[in-house]
C-alpha positions in Angstrom: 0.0 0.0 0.0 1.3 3.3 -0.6 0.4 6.3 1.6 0.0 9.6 -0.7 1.7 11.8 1.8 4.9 9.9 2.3 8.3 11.3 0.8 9.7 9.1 -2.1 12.2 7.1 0.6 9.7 6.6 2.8 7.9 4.9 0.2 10.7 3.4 -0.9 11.6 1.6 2.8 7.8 1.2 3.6 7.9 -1.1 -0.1 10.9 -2.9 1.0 9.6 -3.7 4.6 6.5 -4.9 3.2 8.4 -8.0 0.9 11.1 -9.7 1.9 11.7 -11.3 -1.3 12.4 -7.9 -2.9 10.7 -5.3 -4.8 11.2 -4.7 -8.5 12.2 -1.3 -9.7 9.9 -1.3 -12.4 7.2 -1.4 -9.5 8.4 1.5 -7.3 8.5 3.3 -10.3 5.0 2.6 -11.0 3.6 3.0 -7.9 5.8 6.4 -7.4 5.3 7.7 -10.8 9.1 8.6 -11.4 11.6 6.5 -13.3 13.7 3.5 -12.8 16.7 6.2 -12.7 15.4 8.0 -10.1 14.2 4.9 -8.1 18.1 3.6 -8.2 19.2 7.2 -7.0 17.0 7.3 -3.8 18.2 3.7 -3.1 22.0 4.7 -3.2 20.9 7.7 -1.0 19.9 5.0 1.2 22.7 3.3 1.3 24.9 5.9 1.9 23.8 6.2 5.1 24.1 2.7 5.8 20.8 1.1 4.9 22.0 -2.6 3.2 20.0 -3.1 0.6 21.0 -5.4 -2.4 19.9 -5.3 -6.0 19.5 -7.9 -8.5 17.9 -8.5 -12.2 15.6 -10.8 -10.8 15.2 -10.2 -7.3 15.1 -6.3 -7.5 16.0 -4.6 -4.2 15.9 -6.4 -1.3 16.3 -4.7 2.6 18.9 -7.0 4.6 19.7 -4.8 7.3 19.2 -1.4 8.5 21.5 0.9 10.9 21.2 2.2 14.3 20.0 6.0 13.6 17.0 7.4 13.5 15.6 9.0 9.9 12.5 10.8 9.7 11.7 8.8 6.2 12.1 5.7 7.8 10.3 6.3 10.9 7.2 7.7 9.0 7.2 4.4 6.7 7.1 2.0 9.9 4.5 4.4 11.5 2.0 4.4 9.1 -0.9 6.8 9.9 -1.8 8.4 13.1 -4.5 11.0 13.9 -1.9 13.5 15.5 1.4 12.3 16.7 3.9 11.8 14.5 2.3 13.7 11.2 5.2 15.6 10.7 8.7 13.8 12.2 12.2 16.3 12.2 15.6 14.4 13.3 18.7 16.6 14.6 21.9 14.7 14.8 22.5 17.2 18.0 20.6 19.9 19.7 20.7 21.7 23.1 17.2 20.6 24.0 14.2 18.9 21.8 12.6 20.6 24.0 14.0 24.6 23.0 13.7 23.6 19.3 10.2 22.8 19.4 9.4 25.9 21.4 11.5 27.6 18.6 9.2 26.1 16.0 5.8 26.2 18.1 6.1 30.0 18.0 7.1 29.4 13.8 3.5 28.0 13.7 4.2 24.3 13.2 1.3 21.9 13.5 -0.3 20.2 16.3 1.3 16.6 16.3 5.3 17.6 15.4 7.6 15.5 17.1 11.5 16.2 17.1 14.2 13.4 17.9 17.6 14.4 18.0 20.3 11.5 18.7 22.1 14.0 21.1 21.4 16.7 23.5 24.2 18.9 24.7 21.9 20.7 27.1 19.2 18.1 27.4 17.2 19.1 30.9 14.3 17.3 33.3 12.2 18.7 35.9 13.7 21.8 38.0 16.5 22.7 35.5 18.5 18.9 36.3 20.1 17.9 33.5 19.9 14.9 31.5 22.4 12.9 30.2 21.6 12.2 26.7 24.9 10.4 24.8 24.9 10.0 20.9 22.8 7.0 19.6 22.3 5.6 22.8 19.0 6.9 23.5 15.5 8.5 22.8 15.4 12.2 23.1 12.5 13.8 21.4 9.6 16.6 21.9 6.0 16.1 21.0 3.8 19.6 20.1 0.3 19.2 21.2 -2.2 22.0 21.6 -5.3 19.9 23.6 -8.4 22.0 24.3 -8.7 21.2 27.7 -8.5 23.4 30.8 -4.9 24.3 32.0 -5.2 22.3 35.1 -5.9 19.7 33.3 -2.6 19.3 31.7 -1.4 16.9 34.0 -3.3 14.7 32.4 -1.2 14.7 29.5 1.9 13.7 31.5 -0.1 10.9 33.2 -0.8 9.6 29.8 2.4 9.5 28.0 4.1 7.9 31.1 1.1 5.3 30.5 1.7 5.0 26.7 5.8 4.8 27.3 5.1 1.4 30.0 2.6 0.1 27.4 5.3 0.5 24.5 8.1 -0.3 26.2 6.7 -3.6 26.8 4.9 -4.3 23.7 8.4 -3.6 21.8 11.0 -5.2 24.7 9.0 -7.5 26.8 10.7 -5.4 29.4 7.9 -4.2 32.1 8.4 -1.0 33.5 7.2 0.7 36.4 5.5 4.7 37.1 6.5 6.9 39.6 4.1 10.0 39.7 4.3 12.4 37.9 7.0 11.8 35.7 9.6 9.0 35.7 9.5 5.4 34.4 11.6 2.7 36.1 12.6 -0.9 35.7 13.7 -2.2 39.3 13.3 0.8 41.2 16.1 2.7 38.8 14.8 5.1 36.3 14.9 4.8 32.9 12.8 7.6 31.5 11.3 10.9 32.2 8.9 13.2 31.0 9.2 16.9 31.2 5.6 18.5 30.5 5.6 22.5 29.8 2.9 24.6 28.6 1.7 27.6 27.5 -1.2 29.1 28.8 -4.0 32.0 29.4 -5.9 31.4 32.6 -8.9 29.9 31.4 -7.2 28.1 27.8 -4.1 26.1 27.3 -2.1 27.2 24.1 0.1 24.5 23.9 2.2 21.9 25.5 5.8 20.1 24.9 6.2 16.9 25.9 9.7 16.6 26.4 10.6 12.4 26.7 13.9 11.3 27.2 14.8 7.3 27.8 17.6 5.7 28.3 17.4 2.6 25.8 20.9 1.3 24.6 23.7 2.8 27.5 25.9 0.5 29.3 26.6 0.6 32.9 30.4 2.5 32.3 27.8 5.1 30.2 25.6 6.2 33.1 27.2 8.4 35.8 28.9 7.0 38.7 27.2 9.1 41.0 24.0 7.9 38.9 24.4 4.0 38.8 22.7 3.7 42.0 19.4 5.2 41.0 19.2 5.0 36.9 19.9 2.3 34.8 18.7 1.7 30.8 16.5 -1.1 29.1 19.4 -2.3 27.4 21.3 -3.2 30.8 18.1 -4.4 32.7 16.7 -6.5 29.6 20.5 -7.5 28.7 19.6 -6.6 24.7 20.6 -4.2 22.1 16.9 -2.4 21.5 15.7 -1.3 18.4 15.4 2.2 19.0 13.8 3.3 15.8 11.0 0.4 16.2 10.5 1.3 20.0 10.1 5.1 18.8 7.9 4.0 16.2 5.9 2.1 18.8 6.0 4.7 21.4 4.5 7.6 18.9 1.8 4.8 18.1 0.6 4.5 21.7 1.2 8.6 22.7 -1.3 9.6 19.5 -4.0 6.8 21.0 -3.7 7.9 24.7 -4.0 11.3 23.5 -7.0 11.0 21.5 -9.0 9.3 24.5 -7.7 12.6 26.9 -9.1 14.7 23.8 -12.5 12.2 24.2 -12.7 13.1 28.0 -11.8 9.4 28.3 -9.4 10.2 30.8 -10.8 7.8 33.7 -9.9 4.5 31.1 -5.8 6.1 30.8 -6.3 6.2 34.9 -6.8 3.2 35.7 -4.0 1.6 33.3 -1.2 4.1 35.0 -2.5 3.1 38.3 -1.5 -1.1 37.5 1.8 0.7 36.7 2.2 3.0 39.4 4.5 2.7 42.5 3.3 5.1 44.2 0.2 4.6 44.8 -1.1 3.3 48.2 2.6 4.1 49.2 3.8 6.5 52.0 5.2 9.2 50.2 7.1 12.5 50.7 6.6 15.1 48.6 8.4 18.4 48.3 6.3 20.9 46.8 8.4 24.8 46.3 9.8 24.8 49.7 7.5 22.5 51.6 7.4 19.5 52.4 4.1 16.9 52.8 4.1 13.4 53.9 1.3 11.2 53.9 -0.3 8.0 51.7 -0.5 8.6 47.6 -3.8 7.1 47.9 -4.9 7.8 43.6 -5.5 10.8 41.0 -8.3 12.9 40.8 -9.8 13.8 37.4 -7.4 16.5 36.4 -4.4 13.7 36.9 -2.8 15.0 40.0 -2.4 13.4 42.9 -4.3 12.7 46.1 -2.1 12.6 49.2 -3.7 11.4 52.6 -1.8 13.3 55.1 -0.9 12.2 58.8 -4.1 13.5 60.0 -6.3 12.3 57.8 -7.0 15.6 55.6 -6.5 14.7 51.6 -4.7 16.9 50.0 -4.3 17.7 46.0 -0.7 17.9 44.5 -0.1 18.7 41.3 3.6 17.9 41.4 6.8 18.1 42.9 10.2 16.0 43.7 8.8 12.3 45.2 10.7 10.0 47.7 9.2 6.7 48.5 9.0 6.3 52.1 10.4 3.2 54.2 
């Protein structure tokens, strides 16, 4: 099948994908409306950046391997379509932040649904300014642009489902089951392997827009990770003991953040709820929670509608958070 809004070597990879016993370049040709010539000169494009794909009079081109980057052509022809997420795909080989280039090109007018990878961050950045390690090729490090028409204190929701879509895909593409701490981390084990850093823009009564910033540590080894981190982060690579696919667990991941966001857009926010909860950690634990320069202590007990958090404090008064830096209690 060929998707009219694809770029020629998105076609091109989708086609190859589809058969593994090889495409004919009289085909692509056809199906493409361009000629043979030019069908042979997107294919050594290809290759050039290390996509193995062999050629034969009778076979035509066959895909036998593909390498570890991330291309916006092939990520759209494995994704396929989506209602939002992942309509328009842009790949840096380095950035300061995902998340400061898609501000940069939210303000430019780009659409709803624009997602930016980049397979380095210089300045990459979580919650409260901390920064994120975020190595070359080792990794996911992308933005997602949404602009929801919900109410701005409902944006939490948005964080609570793409830490639900990143367990669900994570799993569906590693086997590897991974855990939620509210509001924002994934771990594996305890040790964190992904967060999400949510900001917005907004008028008091209407939400603008929002950047969901993800970064996840897929392929690192132990000696890659910060000594003074190895006690609390680790990578799916090290706890699944596997090289990941990273372009097919981004693929997967932008499949399951477009469907979790269509069911916040359907007010179906309650069905996203109570998946996160069989993920969560926190809840029904005894939790600290610092919030600005407080700090409260009681039992995460579950979220309201809005997606933050219900905390039972020591004397029995629940109390709303909306977020701030979580420790477990013992």
């Amino acid at each position: 099948m060929i998707l009219t809004d694809l770029t020629i070597d998105a076609h091109i990879l989708s086609a190859l994908r589809a058969s593994a016993s090889g495409v004919s370049g009289g085909e692509l040709a056809r199906q493409l409306k361009v000629s043979r010539a030019a069908v042979w000169a997107h294919v050594d494009e290809l290759r050039a950046i290390g996509y193995d794909i062999e050629a034969g009079p009778h076979l035509g081109y066959r895909l036998l391997s593909v390498p570890d980057l991330l291309h916006a052509d092939d990520l759209y022809s494995r994704l396929g379509r989506t209602r939002v997420i992942g309509r328009e795909i842009q790949v840096f080989e380095e950035t300061t932040s995902t998340n400061d280039v898609m501000a940069r090109l939210g303000r430019g007018g780009v659409k709803e649904g624009m997602v930016v990878f980049a397979e380095a961050q210089s300045k990459g950045r979580g919650r409260l300014g901390r920064r994120w390690i975020s190595p070359a090729r080792k990794g996911l490090w992308f933005s997602v642009l949404l602009r929801p028409d919900i109410q701005p204190q409902a944006a939490t929701q948005l964080t609570i489902a793409a830490a639900t879509a990143l367990a669900r895909a994570i799993t569906l593409q590693t086997g590897v089951v991974a855990e939620i701490k509210w509001p924002n981390d994934l771990l594996i084990r305890g040790k964190k392997i992904a967060g999400i850093l949510t900001e917005m823009s907004a008028e008091l009564d209407h939400l603008r827009e929002v950047i969901l910033g993800i970064g996840i540590d897929v392929n690192l080894e132990a000696s890659e990770i910060p000594a003074a981190l190895r006690k609390t982060a680790t990578s799916i690579r090290i706890e699944s003991g596997q090289m990941v696919d990273r372009a097919g667990l981004a693929v997967a991941i932008l499949r399951e953040l477009d469907r979790d966001y269509e069911r916040v857009k359907r007010g179906e926010f309650d069905l996203i709820a109570e998946q996160w909860q069989e993920h969560c950690t926190t809840i029904g634990s005894q939790v600290s929670i610092r919030v600005g320069d407080r700090v409260v202590r009681g039992r995460a007990e579950a979220l309201d509608t809005d997606g933050a958090l219900l905390l039972r404090g020591q004397h029995g008064h629940l109390e709303r958070i909306i977020g701030g830096d979580v420790t477990m209690e013992k």
